[in-house]
Each structure stands twice: as C-alpha cells, then as structure tokens.
VOBA-1610 file (N, C-alpha, C; in pm, whole numbers, padded with zeros to 5 digits, always signed):
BEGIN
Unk+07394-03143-09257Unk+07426-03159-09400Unk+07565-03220-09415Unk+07594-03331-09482Unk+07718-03402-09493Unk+07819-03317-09617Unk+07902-03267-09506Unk+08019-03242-09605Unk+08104-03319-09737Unk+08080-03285-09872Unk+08151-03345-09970Unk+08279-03386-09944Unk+08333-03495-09947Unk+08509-03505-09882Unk+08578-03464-10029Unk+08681-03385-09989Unk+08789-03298-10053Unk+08872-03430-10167Unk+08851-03357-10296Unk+08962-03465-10368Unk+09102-03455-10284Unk+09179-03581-10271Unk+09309-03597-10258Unk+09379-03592-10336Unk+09526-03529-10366Unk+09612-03490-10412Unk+09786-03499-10406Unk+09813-03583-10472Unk+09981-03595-10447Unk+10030-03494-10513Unk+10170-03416-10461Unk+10249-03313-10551Unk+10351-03397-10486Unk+10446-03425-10647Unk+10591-03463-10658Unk+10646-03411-10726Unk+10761-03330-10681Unk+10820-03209-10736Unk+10947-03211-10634Unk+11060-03239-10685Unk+11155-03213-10624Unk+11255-03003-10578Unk+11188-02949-10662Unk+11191-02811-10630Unk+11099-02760-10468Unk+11159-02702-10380Unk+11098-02679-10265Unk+10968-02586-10324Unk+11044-02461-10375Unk+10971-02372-10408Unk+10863-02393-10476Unk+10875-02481-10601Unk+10762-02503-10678Unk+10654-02616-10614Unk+10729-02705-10527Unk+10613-02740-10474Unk+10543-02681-10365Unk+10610-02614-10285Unk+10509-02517-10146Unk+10394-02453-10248Unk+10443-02387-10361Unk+10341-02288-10442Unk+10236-02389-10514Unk+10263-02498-10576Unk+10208-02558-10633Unk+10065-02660-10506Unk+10156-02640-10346Unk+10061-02710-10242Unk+09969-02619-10206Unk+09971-02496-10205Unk+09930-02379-10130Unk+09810-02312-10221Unk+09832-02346-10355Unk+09739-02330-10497Unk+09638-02404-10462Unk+09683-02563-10447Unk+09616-02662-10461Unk+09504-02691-10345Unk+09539-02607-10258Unk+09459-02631-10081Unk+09329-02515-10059Unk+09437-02411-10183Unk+09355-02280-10163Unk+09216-02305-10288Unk+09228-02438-10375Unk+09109-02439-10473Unk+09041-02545-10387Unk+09064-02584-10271Unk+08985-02691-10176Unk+09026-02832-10178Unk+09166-02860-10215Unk+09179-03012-10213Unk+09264-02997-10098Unk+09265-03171-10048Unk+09331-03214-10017Unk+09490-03260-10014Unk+09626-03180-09937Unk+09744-03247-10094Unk+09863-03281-09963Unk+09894-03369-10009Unk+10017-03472-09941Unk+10184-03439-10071Unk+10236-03416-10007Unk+10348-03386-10083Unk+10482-03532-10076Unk+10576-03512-10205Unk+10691-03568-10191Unk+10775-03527-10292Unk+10905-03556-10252Unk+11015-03496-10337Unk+11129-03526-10409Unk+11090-03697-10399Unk+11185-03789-10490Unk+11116-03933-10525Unk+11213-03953-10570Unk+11094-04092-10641Unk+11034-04164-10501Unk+11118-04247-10439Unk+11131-04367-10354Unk+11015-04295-10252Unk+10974-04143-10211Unk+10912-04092-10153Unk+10768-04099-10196Unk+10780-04074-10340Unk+10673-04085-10399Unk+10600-04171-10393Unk+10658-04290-10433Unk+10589-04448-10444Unk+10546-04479-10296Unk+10613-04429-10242Unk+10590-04404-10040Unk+10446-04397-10006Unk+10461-04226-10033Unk+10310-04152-10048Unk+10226-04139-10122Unk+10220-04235-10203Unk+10106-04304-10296Unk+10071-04417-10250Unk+10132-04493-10177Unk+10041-04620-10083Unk+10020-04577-09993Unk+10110-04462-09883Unk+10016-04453-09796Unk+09884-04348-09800Unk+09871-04299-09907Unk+09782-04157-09898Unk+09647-04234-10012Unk+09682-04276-10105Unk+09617-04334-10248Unk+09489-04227-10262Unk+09623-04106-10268Unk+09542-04012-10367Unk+09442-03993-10499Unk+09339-03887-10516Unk+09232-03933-10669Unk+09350-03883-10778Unk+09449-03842-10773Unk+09554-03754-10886Unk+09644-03761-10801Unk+09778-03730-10928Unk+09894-03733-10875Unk+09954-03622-10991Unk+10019-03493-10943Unk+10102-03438-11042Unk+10244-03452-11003Unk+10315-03508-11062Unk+10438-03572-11121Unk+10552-03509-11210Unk+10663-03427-11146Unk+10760-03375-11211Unk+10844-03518-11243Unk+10951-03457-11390Unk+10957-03574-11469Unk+11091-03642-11358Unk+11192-03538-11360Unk+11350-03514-11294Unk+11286-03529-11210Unk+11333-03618-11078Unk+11342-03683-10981Unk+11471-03741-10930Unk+11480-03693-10778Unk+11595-03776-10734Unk+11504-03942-10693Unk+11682-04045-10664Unk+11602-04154-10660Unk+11606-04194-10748Unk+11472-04189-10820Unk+11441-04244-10957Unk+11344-04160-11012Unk+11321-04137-11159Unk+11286-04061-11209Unk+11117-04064-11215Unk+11073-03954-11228Unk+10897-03959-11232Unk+10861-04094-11356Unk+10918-04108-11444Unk+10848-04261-11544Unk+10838-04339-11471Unk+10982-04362-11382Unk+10924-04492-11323Unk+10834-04485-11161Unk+10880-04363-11130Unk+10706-04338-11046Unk+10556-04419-11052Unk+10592-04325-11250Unk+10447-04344-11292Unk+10471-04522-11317Unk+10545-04583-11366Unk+10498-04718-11388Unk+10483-04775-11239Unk+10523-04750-11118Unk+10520-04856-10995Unk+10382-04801-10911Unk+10410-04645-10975Unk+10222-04644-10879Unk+10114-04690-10944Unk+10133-04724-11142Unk+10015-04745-11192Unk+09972-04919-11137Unk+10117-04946-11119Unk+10099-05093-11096Unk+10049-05144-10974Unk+10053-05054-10856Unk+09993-05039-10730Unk+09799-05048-10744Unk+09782-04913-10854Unk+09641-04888-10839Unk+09613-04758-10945Unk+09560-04784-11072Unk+09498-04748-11169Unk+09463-04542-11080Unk+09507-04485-11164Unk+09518-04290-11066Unk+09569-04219-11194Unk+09491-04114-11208Unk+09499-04020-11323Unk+09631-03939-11270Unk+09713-03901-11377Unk+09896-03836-11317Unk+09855-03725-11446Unk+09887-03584-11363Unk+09962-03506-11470Unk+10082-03448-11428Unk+10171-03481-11593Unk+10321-03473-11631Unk+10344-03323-11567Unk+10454-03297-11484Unk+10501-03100-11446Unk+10649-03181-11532Unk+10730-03082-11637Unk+10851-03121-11686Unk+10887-03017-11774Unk+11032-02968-11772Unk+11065-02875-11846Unk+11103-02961-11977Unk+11114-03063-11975Unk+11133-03112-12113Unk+10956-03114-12216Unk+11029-03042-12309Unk+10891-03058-12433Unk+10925-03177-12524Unk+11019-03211-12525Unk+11095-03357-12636Unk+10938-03407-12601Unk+10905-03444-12781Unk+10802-03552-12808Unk+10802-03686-12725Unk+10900-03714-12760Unk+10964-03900-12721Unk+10918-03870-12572Unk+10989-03747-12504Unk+10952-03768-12352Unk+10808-03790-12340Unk+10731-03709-12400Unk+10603-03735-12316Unk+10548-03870-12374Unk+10570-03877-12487Unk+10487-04026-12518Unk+10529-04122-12473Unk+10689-04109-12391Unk+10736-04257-12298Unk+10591-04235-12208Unk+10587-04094-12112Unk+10498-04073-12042Unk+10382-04147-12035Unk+10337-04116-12150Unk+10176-04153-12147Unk+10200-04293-12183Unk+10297-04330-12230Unk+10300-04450-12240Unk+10271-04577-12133Unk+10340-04511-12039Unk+10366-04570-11873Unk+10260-04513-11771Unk+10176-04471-11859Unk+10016-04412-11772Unk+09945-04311-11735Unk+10056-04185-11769Unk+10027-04057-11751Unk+09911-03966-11809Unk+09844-03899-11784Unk+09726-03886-11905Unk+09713-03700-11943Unk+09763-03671-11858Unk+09812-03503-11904Unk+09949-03427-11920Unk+09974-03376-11951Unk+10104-03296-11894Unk+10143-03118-11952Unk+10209-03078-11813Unk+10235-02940-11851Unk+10406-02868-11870Unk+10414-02853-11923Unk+10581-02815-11948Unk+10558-02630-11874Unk+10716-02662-11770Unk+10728-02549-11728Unk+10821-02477-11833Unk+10826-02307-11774Unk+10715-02243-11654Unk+10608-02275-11692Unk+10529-02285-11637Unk+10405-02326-11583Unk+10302-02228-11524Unk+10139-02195-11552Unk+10104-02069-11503Unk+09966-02217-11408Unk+09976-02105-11262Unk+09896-02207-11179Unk+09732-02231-11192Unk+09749-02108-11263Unk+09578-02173-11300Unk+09548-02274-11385Unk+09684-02247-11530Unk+09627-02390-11596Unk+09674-02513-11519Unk+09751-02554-11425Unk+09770-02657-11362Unk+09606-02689-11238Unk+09564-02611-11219Unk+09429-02601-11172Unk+09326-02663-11234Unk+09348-02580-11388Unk+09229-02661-11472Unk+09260-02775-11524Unk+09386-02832-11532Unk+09437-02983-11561Unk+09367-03078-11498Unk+09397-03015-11372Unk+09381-03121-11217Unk+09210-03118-11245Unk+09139-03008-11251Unk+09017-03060-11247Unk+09006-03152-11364Unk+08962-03109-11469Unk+08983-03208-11578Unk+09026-03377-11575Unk+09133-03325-11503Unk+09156-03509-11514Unk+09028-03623-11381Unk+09009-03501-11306Unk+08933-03552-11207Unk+08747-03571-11277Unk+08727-03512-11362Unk+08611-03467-11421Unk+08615-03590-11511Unk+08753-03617-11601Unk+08765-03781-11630Unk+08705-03916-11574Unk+08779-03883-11459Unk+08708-04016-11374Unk+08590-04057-11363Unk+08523-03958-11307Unk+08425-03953-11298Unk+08334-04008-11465Unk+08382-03947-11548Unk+08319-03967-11691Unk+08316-04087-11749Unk+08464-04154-11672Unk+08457-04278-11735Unk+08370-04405-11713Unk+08339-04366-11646Unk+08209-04513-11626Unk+08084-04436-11674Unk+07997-04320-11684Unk+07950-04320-11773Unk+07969-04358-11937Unk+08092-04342-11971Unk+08120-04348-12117Unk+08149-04484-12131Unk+08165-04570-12010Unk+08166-04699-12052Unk+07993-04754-12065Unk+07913-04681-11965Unk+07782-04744-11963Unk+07690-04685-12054Unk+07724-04589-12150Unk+07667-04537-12278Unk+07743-04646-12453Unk+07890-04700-12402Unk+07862-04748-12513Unk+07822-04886-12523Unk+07842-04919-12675Unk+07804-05078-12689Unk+07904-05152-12601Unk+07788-05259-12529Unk+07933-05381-12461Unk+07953-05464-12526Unk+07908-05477-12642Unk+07951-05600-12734Unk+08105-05573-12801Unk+08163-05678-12861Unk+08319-05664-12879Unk+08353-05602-13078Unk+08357-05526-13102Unk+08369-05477-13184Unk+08470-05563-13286Unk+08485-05567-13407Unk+08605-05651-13469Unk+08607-05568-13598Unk+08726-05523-13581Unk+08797-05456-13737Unk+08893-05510-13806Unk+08889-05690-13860Unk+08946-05719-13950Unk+09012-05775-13804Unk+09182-05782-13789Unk+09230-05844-13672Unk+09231-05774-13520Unk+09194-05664-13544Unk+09197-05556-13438Unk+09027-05576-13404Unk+08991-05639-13275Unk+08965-05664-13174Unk+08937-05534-13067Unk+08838-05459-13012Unk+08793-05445-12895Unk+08707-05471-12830Unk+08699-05510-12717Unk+08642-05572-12588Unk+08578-05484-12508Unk+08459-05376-12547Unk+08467-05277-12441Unk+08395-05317-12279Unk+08323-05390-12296Unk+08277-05449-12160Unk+08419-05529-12068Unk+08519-05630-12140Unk+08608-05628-12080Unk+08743-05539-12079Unk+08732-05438-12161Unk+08796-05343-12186Unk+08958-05439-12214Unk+08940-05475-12306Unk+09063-05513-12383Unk+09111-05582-12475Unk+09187-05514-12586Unk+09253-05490-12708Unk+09342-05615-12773Unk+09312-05654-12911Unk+09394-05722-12964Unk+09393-05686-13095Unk+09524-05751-13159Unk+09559-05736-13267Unk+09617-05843-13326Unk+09565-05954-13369Unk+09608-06071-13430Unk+09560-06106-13289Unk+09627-06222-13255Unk+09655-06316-13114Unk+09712-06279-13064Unk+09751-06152-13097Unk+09815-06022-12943Unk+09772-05972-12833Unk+09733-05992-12732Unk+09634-05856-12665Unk+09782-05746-12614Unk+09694-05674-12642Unk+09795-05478-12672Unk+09722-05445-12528Unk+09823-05382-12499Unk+09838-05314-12363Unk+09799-05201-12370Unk+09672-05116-12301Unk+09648-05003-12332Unk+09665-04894-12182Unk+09674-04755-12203Unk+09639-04756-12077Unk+09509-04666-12083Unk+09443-04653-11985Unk+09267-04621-11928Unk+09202-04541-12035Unk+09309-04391-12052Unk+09263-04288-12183Unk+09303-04359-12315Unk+09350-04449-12302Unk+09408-04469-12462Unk+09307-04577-12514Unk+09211-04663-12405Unk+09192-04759-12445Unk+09002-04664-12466Unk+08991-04581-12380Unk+08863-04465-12392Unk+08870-04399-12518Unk+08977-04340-12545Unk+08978-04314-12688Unk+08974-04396-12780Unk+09027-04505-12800Unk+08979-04632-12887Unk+08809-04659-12893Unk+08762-04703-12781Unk+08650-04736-12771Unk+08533-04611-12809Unk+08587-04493-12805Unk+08475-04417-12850Unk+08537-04397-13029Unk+08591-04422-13079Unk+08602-04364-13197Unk+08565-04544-13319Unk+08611-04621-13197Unk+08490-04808-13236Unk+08389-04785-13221Unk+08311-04709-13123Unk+08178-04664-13176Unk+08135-04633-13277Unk+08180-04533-13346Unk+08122-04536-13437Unk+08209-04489-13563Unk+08292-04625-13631Unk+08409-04705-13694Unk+08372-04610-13864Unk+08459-04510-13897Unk+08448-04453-14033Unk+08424-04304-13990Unk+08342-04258-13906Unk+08279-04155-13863Unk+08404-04076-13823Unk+08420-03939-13873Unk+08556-03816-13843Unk+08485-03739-13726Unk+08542-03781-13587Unk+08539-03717-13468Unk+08590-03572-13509Unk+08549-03496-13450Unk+08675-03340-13446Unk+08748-03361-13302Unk+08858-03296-13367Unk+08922-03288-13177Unk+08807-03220-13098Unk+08738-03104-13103Unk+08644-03100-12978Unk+08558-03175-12912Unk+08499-03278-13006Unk+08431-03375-12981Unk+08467-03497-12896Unk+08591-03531-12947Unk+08703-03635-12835Unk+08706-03580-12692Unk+08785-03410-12694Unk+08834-03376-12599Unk+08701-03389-12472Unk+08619-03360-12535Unk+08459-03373-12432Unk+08393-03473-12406Unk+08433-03607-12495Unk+08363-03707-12455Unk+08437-03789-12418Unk+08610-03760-12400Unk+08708-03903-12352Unk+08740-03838-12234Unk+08810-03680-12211Unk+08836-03567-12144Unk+08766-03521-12075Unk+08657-03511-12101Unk+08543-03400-12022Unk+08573-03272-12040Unk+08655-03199-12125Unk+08699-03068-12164Unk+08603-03014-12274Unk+08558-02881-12213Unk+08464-02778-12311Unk+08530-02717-12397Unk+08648-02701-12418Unk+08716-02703-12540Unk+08844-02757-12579Unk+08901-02640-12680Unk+09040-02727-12734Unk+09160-02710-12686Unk+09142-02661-12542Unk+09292-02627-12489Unk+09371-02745-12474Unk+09339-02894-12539Unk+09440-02967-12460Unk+09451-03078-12611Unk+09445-03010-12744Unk+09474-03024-12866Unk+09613-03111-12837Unk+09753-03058-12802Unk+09821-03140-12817Unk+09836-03268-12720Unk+09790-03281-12613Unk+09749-03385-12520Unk+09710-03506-12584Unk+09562-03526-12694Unk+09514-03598-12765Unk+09559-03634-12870Unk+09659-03557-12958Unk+09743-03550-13070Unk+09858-03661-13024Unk+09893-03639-12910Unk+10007-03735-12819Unk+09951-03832-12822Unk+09871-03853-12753Unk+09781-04033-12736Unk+09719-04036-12850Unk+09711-03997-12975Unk+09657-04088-13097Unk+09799-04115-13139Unk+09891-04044-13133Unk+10035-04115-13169Unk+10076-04213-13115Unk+10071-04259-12973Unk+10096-04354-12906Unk+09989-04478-12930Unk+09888-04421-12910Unk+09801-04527-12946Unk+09806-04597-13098Unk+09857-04529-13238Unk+09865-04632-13309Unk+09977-04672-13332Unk+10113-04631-13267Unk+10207-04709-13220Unk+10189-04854-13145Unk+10089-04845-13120Unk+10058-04963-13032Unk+09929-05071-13116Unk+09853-04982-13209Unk+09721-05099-13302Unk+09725-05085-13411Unk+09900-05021-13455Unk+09936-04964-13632Unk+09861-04822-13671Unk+09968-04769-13714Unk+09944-04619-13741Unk+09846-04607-13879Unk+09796-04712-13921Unk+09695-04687-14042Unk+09559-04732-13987Unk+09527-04760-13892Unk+09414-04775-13832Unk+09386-04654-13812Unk+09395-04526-13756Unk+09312-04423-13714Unk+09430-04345-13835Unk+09286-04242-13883Unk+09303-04160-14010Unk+09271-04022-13987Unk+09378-03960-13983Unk+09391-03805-13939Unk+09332-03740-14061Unk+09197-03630-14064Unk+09138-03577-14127Unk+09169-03397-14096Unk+09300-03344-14188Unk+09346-03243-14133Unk+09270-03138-14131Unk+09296-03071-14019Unk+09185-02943-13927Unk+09025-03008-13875Unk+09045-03107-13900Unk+08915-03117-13837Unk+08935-03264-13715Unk+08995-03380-13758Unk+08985-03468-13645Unk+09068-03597-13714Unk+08983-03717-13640Unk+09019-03845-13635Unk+08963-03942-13642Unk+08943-04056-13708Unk+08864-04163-13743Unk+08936-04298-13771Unk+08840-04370-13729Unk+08905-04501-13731Unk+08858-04586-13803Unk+08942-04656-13925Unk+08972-04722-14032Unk+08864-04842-14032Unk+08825-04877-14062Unk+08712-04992-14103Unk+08792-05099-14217Unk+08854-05233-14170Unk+08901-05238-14326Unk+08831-05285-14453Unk+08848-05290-14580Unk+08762-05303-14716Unk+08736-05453-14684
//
C-alpha cells in the first residue's frame, strides 16, 4: 500500500523557543518541517526545500518576513501564514498584500496554528476545483474586467495585480454579480473553512482587495456579508 507523502512545511521564526515548539507541534500532526531563522535563510530554504506552506514570523533578522514573502512568492506561487505580535491593520494588509493569505498574532495557542496550516492546505487543494466549477468566460462590470480562465483583472486598461485568494474571492462573488454572499459562505467556498473562525482574515482581503478594484465595487451588507456591485 503506497504511503501518502507528508505535506512539507517551512517554520520561520527567529525565536529558538517558539520555533522548536512550533516544529515539534508540526511533526507531531504528521508533516514534514524544515526550519529557518532569518530572512536571507528563509529565501534559502524555500528554494531548497519548496515547501506546500510556509509560516512566516513578521520581525526577522536580515530582512524582514514582507520581504520574505515578496521574494519567495516571486520564486513560486505557496500559501504563507502571518506568526506576528503586531495586530496594526496596515501591517497585515501590507501582508496580504505581498501574498500572505492567513495570519495569527501572538501569543499564539498551537492548535489554532494547526488548524490554519490545515486550512490553508485544504485551500490548495480547493482551488482548482473552484476554478473548474466556475464560468471560464470573462465577466465585465462596466470597466472592471475578470478573466477567470486566465485568471486576470482589469480596471480600465489597467490589469490589477491580484494575489491567488484575492483574485478567488473576486471570481466567486463575479459569479454571481448582485447576490449577498454571507461570510460563511466565502469562508467555505474560497477557504475551505466550516465556519467563521477566520471572519477577520476575509474582512482583511475584501479591504485590500477593493483598494486595489475601488472600494465601491464590493458592498458590505452589515451582519450578514458581501456582494459585488453590478453597475446601473
């Protein structure tokens, strides 16, 4: 019987302590995990390992986890979740900005870093179904443009830079253009999450995201969700 091979796993964490605990968690739920402890290390052991995830403390010697995250995304497309004692808004949405798609502010309890890691891995996997369930034809909302078969975004004679979740969340809520998603509904069909534990995660990337295709395109319907603007 052929053994399933073990997801791979980067931990970058410049704390000894928090990363032995955070490797020893991670080995003991059955992965695979390659460690490093500053930037220049990082970007190291992400070409040589090209782990399925990468969790990513923000403070880094070297250079800091952002630009981690921008030189490994640029290497090779890998789901990162944020470890950072900073809660500052601005921080995480540089984050996700530069490719990151989860994050946990310490302290930190190791199981939810457990259920992150699966989650984001449960992503991957989801995303090519959710590309081969929707329409591949190119959607057009007035100047805003999506491409979901070539998966990519414009706005006027702009094409907008998205990254993987931001451009998944676009494309499912262009599905079906007027219609008020609830956050549970997103979190399970962009996420793969059975519920709402990761409310502010998605709240983050609809902020970023209409920072990036205008903040009056998607229409926050309070306590219940999010929908995207059709124009008159």
């Amino acid at each position: 019987m052929t053994e399933t091979p073990r997801a791979r796993l980067l931990v970058v964490e410049d704390d000894e302590v928090i990363n032995e605990s955070l490797t020893l968690r991670l080995e003991a739920e059955g992965y695979a995990v390659s460690r490093a402890f500053d930037g220049p290390g990082a970007v190291a052991a992400f070409g040589a390992d090209r782990p399925d995830a990468v969790l990513l403390d923000l403070m880094l010697p070297g250079f800091d986890g952002l630009e981690v995250c921008r030189r490994i995304q640029a290497v090779a497309p890998v789901p990162v979740l944020m470890l950072t004692a900073r809660d500052e808004e601005t921080d995480i949405l540089v984050g996700l900005a530069v490719g990151a798609d989860d994050y946990v502010t310490k302290p930190f309890r190791m199981r939810e870093v457990v259920a992150r890691v699966q989650a984001l891995l449960r992503r991957v996997e989801r995303a090519g179904e959710l590309i081969s369930r929707q329409d591949p034809s190119r959607h057009d909302f007035g100047d805003l443009v999506v491409d979901v078969a070539a998966r990519r975004v414009s706005v006027g004679d702009a094409e907008v830079h998205l990254t993987p979740l931001e451009f998944d969340l676009l494309a499912t809520l262009a599905a079906a253009p007027d219609r008020v998603f609830t956050r549970e509904e997103l979190l399970k069909e962009v996420w793969g999450w059975a519920d709402a534990y990761g409310t502010r995660t998605l709240d983050s990337h609809v902020k970023s995201l209409r920072a990036k295709i205008g903040a009056d395109r998607i229409r926050t319907v309070h306590g219940v969700g999010y929908a995207l603007v059709v124009p008159a």
